[in-house]
N, CA, C and O atoms as a GROMACS GRO file, in nm:
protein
  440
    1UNK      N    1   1.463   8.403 -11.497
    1UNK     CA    2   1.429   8.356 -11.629
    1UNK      C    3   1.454   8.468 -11.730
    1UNK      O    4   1.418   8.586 -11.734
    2UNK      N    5   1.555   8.362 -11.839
    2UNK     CA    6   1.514   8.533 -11.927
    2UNK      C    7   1.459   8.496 -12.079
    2UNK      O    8   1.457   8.393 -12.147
    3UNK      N    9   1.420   8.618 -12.095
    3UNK     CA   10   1.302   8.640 -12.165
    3UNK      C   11   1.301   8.740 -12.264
    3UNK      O   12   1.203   8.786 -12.322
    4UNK      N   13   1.466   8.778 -12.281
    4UNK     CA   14   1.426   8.898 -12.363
    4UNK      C   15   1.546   8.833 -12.491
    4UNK      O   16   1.622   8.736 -12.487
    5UNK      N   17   1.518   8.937 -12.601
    5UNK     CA   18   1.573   8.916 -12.704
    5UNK      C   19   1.747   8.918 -12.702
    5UNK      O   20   1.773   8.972 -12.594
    6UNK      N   21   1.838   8.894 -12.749
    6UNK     CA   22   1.982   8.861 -12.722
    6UNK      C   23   2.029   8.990 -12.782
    6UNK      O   24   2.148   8.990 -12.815
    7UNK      N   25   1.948   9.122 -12.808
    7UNK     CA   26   2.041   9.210 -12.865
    7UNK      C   27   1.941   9.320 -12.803
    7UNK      O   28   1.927   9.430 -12.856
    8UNK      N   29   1.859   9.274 -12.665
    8UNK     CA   30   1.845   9.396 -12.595
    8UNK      C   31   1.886   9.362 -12.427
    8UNK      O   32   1.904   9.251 -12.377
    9UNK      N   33   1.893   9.475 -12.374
    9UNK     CA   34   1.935   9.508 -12.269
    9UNK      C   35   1.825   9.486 -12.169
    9UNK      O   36   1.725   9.468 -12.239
   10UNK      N   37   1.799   9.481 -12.071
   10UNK     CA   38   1.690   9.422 -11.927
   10UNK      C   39   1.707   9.543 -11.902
   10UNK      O   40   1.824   9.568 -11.872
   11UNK      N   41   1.617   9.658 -11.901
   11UNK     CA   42   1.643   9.854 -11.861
   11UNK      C   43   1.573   9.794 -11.695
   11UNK      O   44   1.572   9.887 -11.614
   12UNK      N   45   1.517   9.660 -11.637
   12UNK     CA   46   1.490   9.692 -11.542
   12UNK      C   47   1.605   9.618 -11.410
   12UNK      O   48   1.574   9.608 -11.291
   13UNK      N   49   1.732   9.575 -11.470
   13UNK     CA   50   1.813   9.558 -11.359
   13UNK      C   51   1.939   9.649 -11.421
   13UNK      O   52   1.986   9.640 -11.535
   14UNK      N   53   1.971   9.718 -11.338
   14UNK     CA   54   2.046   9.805 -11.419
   14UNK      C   55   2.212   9.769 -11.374
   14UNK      O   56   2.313   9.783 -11.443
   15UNK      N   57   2.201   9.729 -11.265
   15UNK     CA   58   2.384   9.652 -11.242
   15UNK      C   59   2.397   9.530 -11.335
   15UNK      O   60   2.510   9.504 -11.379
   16UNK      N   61   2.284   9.449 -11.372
   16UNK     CA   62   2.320   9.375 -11.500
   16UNK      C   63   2.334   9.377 -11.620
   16UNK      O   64   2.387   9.299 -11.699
   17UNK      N   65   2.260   9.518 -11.635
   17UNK     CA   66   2.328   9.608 -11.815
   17UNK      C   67   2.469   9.657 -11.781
   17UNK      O   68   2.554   9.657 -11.869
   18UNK      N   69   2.497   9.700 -11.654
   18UNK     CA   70   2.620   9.720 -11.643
   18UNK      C   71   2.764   9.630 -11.651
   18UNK      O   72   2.877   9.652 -11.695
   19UNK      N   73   2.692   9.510 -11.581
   19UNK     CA   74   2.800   9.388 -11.610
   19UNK      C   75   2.817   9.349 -11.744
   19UNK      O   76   2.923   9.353 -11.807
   20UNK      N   77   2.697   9.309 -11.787
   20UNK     CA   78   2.715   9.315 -11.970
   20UNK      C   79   2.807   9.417 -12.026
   20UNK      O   80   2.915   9.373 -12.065
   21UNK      N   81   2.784   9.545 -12.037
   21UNK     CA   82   2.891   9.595 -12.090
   21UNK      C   83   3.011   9.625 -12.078
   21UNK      O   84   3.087   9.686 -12.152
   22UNK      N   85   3.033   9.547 -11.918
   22UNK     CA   86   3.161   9.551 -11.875
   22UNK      C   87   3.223   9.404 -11.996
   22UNK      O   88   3.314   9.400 -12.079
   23UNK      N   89   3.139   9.321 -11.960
   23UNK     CA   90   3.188   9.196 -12.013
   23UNK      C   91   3.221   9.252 -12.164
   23UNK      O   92   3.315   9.199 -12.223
   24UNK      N   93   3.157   9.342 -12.220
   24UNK     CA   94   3.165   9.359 -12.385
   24UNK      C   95   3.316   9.400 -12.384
   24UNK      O   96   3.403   9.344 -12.450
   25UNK      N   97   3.335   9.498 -12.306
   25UNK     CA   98   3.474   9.612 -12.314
   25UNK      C   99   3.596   9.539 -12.288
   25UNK      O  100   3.707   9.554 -12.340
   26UNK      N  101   3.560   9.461 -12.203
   26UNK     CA  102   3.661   9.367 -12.137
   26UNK      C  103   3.708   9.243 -12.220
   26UNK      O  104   3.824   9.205 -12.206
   27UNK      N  105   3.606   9.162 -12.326
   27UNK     CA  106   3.585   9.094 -12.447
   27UNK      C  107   3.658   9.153 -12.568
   27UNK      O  108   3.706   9.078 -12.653
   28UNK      N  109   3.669   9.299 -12.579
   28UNK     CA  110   3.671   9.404 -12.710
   28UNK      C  111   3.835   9.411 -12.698
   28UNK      O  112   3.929   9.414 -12.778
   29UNK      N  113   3.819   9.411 -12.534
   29UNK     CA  114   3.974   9.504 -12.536
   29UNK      C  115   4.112   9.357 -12.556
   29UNK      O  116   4.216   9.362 -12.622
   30UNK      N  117   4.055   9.235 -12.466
   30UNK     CA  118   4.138   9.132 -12.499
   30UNK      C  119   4.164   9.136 -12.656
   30UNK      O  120   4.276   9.161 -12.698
   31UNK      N  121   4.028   9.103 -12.767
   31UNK     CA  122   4.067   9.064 -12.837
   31UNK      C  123   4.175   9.185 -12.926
   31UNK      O  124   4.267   9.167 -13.005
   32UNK      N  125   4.113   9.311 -12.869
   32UNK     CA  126   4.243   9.386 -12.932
   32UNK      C  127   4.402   9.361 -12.923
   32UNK      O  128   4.492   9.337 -13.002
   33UNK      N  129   4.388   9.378 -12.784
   33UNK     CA  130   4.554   9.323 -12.774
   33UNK      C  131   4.601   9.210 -12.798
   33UNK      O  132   4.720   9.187 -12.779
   34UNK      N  133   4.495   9.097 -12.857
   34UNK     CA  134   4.565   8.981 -12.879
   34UNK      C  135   4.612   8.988 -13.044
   34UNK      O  136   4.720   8.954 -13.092
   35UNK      N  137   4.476   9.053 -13.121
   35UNK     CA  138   4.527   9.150 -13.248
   35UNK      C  139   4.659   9.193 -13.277
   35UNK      O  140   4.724   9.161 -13.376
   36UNK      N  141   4.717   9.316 -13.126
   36UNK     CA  142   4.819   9.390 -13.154
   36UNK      C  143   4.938   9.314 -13.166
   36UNK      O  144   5.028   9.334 -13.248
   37UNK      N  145   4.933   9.206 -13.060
   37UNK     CA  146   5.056   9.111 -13.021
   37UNK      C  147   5.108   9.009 -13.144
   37UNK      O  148   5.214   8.951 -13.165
   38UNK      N  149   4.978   9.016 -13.215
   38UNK     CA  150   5.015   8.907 -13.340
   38UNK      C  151   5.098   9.006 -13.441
   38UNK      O  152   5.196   8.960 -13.501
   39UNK      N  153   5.060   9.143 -13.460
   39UNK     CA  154   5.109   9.173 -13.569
   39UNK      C  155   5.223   9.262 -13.506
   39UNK      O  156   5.296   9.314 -13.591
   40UNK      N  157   5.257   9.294 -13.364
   40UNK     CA  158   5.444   9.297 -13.333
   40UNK      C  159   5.478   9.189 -13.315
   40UNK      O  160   5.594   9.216 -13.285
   41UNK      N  161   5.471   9.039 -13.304
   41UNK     CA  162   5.542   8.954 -13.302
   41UNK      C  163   5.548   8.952 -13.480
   41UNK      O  164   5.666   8.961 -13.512
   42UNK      N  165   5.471   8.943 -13.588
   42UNK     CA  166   5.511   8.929 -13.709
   42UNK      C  167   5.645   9.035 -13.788
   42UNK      O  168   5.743   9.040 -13.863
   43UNK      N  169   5.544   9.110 -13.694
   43UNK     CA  170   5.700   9.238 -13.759
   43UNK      C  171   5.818   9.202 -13.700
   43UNK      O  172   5.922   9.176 -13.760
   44UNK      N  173   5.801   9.201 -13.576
   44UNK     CA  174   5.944   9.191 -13.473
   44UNK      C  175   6.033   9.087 -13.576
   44UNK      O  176   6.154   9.094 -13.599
   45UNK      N  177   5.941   8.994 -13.629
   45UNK     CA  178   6.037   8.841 -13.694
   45UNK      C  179   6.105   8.895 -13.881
   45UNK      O  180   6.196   8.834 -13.937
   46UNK      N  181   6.037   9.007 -13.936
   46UNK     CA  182   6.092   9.006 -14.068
   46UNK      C  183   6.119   9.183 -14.012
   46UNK      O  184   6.089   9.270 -14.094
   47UNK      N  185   6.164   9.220 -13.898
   47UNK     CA  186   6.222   9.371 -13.901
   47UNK      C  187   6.334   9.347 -13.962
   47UNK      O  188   6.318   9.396 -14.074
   48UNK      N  189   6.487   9.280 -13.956
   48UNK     CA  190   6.555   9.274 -14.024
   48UNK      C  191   6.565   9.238 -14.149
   48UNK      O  192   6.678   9.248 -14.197
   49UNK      N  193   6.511   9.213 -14.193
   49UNK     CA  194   6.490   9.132 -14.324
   49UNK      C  195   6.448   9.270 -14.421
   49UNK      O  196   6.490   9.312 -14.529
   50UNK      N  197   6.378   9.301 -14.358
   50UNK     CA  198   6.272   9.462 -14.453
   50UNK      C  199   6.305   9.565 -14.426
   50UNK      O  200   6.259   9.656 -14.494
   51UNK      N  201   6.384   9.594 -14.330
   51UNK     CA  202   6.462   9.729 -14.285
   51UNK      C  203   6.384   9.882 -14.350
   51UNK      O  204   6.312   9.926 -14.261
   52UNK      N  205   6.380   9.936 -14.425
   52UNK     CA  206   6.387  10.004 -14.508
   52UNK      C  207   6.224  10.035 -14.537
   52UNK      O  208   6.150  10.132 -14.549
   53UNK      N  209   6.219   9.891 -14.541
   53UNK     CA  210   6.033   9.839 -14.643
   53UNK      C  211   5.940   9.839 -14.471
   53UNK      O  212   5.820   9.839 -14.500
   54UNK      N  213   5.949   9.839 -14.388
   54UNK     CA  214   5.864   9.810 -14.263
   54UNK      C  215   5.734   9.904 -14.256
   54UNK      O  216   5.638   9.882 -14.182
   55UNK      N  217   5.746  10.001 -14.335
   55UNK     CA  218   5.631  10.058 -14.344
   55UNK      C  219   5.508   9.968 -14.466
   55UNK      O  220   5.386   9.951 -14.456
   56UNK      N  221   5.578   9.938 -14.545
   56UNK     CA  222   5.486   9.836 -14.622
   56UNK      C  223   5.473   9.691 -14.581
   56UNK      O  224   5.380   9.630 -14.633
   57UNK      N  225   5.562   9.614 -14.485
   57UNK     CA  226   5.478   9.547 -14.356
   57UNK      C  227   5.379   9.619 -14.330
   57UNK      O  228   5.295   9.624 -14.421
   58UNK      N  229   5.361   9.670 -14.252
   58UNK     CA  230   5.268   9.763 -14.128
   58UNK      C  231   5.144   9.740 -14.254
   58UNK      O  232   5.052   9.665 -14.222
   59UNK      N  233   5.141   9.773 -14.329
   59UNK     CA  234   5.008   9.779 -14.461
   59UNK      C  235   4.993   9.694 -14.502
   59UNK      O  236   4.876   9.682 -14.538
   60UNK      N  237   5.070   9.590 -14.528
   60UNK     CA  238   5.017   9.456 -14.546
   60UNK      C  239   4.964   9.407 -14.450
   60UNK      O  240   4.878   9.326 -14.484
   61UNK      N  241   4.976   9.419 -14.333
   61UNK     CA  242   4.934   9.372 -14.182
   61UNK      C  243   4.777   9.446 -14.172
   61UNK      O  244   4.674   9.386 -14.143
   62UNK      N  245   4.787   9.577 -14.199
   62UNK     CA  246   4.667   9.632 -14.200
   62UNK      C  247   4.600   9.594 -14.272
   62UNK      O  248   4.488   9.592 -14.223
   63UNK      N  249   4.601   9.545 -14.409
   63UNK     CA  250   4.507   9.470 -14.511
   63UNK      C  251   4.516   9.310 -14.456
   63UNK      O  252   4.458   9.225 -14.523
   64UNK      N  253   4.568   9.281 -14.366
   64UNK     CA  254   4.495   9.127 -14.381
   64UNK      C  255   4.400   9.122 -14.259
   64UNK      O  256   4.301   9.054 -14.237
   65UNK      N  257   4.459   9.212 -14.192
   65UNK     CA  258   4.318   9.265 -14.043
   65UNK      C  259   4.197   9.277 -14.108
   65UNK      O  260   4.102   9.208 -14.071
   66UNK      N  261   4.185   9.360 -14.207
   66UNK     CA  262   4.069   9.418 -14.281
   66UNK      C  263   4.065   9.305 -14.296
   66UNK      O  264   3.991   9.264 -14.207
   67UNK      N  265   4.108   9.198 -14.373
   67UNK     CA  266   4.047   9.091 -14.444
   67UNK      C  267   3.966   8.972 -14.404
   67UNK      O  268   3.868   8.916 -14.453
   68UNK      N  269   4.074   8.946 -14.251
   68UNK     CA  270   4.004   8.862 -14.160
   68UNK      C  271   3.948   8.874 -14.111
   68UNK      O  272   3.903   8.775 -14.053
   69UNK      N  273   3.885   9.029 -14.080
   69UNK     CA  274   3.750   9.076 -14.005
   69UNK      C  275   3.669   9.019 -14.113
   69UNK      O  276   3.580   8.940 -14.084
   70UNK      N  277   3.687   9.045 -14.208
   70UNK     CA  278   3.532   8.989 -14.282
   70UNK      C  279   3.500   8.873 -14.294
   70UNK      O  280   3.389   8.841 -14.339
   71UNK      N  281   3.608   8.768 -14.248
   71UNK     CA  282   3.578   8.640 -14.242
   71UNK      C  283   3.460   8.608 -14.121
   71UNK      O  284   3.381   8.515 -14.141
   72UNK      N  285   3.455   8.664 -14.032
   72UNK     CA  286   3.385   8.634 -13.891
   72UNK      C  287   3.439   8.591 -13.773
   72UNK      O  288   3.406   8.623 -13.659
   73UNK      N  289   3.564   8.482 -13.823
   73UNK     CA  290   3.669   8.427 -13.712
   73UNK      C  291   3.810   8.491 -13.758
   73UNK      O  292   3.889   8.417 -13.816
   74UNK      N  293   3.854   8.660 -13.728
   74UNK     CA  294   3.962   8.759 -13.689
   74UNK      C  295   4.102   8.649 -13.647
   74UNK      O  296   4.198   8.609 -13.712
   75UNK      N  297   4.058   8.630 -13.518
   75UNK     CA  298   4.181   8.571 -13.442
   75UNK      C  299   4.225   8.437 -13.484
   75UNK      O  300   4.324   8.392 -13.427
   76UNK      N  301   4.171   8.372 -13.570
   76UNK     CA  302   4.176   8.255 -13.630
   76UNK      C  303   4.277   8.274 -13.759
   76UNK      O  304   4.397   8.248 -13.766
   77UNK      N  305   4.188   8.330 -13.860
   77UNK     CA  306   4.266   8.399 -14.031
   77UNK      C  307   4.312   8.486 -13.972
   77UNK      O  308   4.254   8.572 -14.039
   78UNK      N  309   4.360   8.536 -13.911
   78UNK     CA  310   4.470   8.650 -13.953
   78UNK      C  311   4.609   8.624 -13.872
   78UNK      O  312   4.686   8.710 -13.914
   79UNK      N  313   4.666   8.556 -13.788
   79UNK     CA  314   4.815   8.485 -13.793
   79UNK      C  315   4.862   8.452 -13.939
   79UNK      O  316   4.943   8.526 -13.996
   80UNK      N  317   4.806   8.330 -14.005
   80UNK     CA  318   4.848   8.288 -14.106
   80UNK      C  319   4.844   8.399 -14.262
   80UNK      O  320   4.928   8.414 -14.350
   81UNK      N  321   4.697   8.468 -14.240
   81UNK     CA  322   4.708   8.594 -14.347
   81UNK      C  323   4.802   8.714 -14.293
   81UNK      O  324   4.826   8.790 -14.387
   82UNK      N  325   4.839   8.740 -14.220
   82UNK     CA  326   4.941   8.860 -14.200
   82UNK      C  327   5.057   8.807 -14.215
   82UNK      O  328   5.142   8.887 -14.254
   83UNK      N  329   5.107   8.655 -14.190
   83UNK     CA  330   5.213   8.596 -14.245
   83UNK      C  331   5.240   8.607 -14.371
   83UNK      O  332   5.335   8.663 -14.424
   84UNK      N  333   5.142   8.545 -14.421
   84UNK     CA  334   5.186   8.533 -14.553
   84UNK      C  335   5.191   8.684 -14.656
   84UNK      O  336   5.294   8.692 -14.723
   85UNK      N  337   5.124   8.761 -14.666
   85UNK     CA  338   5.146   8.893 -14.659
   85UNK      C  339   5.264   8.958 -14.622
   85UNK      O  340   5.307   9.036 -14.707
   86UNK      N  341   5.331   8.948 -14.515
   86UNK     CA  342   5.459   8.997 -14.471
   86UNK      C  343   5.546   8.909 -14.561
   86UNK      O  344   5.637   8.966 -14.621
   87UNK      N  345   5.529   8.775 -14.578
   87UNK     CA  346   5.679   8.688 -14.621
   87UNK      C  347   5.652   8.741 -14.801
   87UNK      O  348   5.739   8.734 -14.888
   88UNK      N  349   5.494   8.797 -14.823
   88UNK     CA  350   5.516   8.838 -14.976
   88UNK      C  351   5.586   8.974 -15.007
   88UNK      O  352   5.630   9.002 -15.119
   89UNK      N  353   5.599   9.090 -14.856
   89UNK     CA  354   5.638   9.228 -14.877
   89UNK      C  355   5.805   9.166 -14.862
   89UNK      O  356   5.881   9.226 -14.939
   90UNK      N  357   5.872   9.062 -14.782
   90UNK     CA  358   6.015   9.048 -14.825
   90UNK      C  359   6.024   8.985 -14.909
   90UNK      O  360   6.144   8.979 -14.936
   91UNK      N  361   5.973   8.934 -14.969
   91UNK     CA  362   5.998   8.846 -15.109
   91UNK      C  363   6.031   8.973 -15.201
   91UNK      O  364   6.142   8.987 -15.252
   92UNK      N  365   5.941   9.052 -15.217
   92UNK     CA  366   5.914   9.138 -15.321
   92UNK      C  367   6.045   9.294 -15.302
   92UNK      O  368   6.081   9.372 -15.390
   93UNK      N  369   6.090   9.286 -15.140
   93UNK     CA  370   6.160   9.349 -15.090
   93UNK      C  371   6.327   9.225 -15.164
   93UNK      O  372   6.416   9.272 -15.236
   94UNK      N  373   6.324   9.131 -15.136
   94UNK     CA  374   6.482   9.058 -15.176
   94UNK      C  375   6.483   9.077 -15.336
   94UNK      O  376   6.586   9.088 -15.402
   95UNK      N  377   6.341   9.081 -15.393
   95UNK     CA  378   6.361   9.086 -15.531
   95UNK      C  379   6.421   9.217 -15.583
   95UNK      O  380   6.516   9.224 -15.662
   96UNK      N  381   6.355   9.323 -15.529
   96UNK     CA  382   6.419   9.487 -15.569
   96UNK      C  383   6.546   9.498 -15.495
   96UNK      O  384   6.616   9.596 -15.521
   97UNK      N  385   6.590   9.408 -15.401
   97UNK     CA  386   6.747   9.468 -15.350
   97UNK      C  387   6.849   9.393 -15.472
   97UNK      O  388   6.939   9.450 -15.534
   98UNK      N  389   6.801   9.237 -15.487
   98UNK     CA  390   6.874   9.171 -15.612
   98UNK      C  391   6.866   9.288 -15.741
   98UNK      O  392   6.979   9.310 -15.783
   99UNK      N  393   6.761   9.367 -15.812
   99UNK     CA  394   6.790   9.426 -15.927
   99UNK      C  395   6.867   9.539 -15.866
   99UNK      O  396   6.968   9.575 -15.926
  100UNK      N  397   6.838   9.594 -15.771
  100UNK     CA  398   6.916   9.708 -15.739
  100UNK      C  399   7.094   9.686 -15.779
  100UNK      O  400   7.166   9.744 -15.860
  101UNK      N  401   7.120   9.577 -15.680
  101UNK     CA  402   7.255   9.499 -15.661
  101UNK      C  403   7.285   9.445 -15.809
  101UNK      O  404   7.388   9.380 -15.829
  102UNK      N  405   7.234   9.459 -15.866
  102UNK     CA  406   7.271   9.354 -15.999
  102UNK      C  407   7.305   9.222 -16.013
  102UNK      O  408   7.385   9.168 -16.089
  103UNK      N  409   7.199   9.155 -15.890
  103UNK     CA  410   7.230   9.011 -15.886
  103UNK      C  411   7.111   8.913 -16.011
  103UNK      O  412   7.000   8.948 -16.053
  104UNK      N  413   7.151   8.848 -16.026
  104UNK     CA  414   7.013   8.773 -16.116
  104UNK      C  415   6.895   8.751 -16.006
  104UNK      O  416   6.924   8.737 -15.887
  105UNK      N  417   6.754   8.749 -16.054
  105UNK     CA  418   6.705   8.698 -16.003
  105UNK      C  419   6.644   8.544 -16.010
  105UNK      O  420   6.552   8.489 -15.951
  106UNK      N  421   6.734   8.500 -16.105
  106UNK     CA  422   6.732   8.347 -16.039
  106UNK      C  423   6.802   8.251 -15.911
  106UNK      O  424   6.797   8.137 -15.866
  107UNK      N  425   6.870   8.380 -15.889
  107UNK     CA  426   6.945   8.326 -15.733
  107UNK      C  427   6.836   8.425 -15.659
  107UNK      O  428   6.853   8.420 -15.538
  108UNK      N  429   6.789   8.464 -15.675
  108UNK     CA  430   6.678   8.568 -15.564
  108UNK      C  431   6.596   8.426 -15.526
  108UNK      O  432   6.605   8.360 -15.422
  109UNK      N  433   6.492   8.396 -15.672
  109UNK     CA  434   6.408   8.216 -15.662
  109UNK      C  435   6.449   8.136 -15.583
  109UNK      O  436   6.373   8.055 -15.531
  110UNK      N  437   6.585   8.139 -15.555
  110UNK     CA  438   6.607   8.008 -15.484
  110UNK      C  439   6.604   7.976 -15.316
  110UNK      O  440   6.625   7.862 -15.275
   0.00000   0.00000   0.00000
């Protein structure tokens, strides 16, 4: 039976504080790498595209992590927020290669 509060530990079975924090690390570490995998598959998809700019990926990616942590559900908001974030760093990346190039940017819009 248990009986104790959900944010303490049982100090009197001690292989079951141990399994608990196995379960935490083991919980911590999936969701990390499922984290990491989202944001090299996002890069992997606009590396060509941003060549140059991939370091300002990488920071947009890092600000939407930050962002979706504060939502509560991470692995949920942040596919679609690190997307859209990345497709705004090549947008903003096709727009400065068009003025560079001296193309209009009404063919950039389109």
């Amino acid at each position: 039976m248990f009986a104790m509060n959900s944010c303490q530990l049982n100090n009197d079975n001690p292989s079951a504080t141990r399994a608990f924090i196995n379960a935490c690390s083991m919980s911590c570490q999936k969701f990390l790498r499922r984290m990491e995998m989202t944001k090299e598959t996002i890069l992997s998809e606009f590396r060509n595209v941003l060549g140059a700019r991939g370091q300002m990926a990488e920071l947009a990616l890092t600000e939407a992590e930050a962002l979706a942590h504060e939502t509560g559900f991470p692995l949920l908001v942040y596919p679609t927020l690190a997307r859209e974030k990345v497709e705004a760093v090549a947008a903003w990346n096709r727009r400065q290669e068009a003025m560079l190039h001296g193309s209009s940017l009404a063919s950039v819009a389109a």
